[in-house]
N, C-alpha and C positions, 0 to 999 in steps of 0.2 A: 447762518445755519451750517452745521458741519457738515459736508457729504461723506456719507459708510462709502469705507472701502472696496473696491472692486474684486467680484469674485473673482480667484484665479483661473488662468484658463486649465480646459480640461487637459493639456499634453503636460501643464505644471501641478495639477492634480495626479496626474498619475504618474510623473517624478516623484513627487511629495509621498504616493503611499508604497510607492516599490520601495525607496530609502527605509519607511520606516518598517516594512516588510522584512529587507533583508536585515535591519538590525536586532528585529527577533530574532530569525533564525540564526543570528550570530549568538544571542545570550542562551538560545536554547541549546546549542552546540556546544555553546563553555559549561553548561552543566553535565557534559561527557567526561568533561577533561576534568573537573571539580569531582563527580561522583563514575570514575571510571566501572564500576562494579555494574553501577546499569546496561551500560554496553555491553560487557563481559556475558552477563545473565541472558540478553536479549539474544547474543548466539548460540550459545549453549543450547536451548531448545531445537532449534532449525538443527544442530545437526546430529541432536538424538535421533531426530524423526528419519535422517538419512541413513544413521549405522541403525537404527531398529526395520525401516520396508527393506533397505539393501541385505541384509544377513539375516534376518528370523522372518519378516514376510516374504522376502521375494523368492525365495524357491516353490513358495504355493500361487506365486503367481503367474498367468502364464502372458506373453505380449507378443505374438507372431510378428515375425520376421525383424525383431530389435531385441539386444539383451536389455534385460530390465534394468540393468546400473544408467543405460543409456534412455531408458524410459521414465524412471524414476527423476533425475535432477528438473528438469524444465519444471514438474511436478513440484517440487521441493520450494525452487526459486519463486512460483505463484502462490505456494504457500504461505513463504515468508514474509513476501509485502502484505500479503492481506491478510494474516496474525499479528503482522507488525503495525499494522493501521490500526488496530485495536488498542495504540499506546497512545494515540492522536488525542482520543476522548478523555484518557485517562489521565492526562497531563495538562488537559484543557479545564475536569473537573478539582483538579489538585491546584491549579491557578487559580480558580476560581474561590475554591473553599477557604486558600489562604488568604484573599483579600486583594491578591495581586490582580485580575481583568479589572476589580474596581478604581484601583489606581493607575492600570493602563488607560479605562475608560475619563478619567481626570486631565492626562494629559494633551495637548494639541497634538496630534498623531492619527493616520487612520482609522477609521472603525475595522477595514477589515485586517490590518497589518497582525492584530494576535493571530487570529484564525488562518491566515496566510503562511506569516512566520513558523508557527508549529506545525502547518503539512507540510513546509518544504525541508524543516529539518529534518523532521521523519522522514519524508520524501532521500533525504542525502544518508540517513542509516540504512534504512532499504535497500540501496545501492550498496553499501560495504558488506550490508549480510549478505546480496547476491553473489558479490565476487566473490566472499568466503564462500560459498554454496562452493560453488564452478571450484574452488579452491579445493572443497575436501572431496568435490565429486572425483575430479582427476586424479585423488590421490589411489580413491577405492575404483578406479576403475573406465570414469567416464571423457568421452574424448568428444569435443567439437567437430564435425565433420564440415563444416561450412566455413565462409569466408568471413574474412574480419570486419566489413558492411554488415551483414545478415547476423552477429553475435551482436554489432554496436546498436541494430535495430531491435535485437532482440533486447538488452537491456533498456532500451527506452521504452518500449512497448511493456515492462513486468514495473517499472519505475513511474510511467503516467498511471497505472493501473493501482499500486500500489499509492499514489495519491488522488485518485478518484475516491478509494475506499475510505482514504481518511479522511473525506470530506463528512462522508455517514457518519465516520466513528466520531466526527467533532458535532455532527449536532447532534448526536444521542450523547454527550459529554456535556455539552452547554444545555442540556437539556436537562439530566438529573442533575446535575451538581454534586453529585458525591461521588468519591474515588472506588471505592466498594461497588456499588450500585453499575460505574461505567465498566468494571470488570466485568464483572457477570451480563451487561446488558451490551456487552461489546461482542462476547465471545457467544451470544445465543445465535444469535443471525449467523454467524460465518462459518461456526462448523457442519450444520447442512452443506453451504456454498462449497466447501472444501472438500468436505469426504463424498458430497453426490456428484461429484463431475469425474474427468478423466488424468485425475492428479495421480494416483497410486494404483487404478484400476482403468480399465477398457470399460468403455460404455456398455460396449454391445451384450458383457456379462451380466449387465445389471437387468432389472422386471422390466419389462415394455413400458408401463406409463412410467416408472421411476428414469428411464432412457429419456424417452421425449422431455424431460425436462431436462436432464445431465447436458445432454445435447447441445441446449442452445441458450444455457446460463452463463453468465460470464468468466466465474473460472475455467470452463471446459474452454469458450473460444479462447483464452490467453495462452493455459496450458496448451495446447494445441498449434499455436503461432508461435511459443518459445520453439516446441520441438521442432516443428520445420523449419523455425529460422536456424535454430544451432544442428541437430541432429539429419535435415533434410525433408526435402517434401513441399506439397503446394500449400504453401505460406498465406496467399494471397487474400484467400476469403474470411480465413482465422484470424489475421492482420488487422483486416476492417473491420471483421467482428467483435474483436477486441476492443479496437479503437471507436467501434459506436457504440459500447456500452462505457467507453469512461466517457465518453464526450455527454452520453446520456446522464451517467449519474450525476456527472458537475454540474450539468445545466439545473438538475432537480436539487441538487444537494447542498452546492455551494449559498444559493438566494436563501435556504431555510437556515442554515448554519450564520451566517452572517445577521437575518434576520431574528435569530434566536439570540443570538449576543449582544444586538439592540436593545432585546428585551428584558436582558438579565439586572 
């Protein structure tokens, strides 16, 4: 009688799915270089949104004791990742529809390497719209006050954030299946997240119960850790505030997204 083969162990199981992890995120990255237009477009928004609050909003804005150029980018950069998380579902539902997770699902490869692969490419654009941020903020105006630690912490901190989110936008993506449907159901959650925190505005402006939630939602603590890492200030609780709502969302988001791709 034949003996089955031995399962491999778990540090060669989790060789085996980080390889096929990073080889997604390689074919997803060559369809930048294939259809450069998508990246093009994907900037273009982030820095409307800078030349329109920097020169038509911000003179009605008011930010005590900071100019609003220097108020505004950290804003911008939290922005970004988490609009940009919004392309996580939408590339997951466009995989899907084409036929493609079902012939990933065919091959010997991890279950979770799609769903890995497509947040950590997104994950590495995220990062190129940030530094364009920081790029065209200094053009208009804004200057890093802090040290080259507290900026390289700051981008890590808008970059984990920015893939906690697309953890969400991948299972509301593997969850409808269609590309239509992930737009609209990507971008319904996030623009509350976005416009009710302290992205483009002071909390303290906004209605008392509309505050206590601005408060202590997760864009306000990230936005709020950019600024004191890059522009100054105590960093420290914004930091961890930050970092325990991405640690939170993963923990909730990642099991159901993986588990929805099971299921597909």
């Amino acid at each position: 009688m034949t003996a089955l083969p031995a399962e491999p162990a778990l540090p060669q199981r989790l060789r085996w799915g980080m390889t096929d992890a990073l080889t997604v995120t390689k074919r997803n990255l060559l369809t930048y270089t294939r259809l450069p237009q998508l990246l093009v477009f994907s900037t273009i928004q982030p820095v409307m949104f800078v030349l329109l609050f920097a020169y038509v909003f911000g003179g009605a804005i008011t930010t005590p004791g900071v100019d609003y150029v220097q108020y505004l980018i950290p804003g911008i950069m939290v922005q970004t990742v988490s609009f940009g998380s919004t392309q996580t579902g939408v590339g997951l539902a466009d995989d899907l529809g084409k036929g493609l997770i079902d012939r990933f699902r065919s091959l010997p490869m991890a279950r979770s390497a799609v769903l890995a692969g497509r947040t950590m490419s997104d994950s590495l654009r995220n990062l190129f719209v940030i530094l364009l941020m920081l790029g065209v903020g200094t053009l208009i105006g804004f200057r890093i006050q802090t040290g080259v630690l507290s900026t390289l912490v700051a981008l890590a901190v808008a970059v984990l954030f920015g893939f906690a989110m697309s953890w969400i936008s991948a299972t509301i993506g593997m969850s409808v299946g269609n590309v239509e449907t992930a737009q609209v159901a990507g971008f319904i959650w996030i623009f509350p997240l976005v416009f009710a925190s302290s992205a483009f505005v002071p909390v303290e402006t906004m209605p008392g119960w509309l505050r206590a939630f601005a408060e202590v939602q997760p864009i306000t603590q990230t936005v709020n850790a950019l600024r004191a890492l890059l522009i100054g200030g105590d960093a420290g609780r914004y930091v961890l505030g930050s970092l325990a709502w991405s640690l939170a969302i993963l923990s909730v988001f990642m099991p159901l997204a993986v588990r929805r791709y099971r299921r597909t």
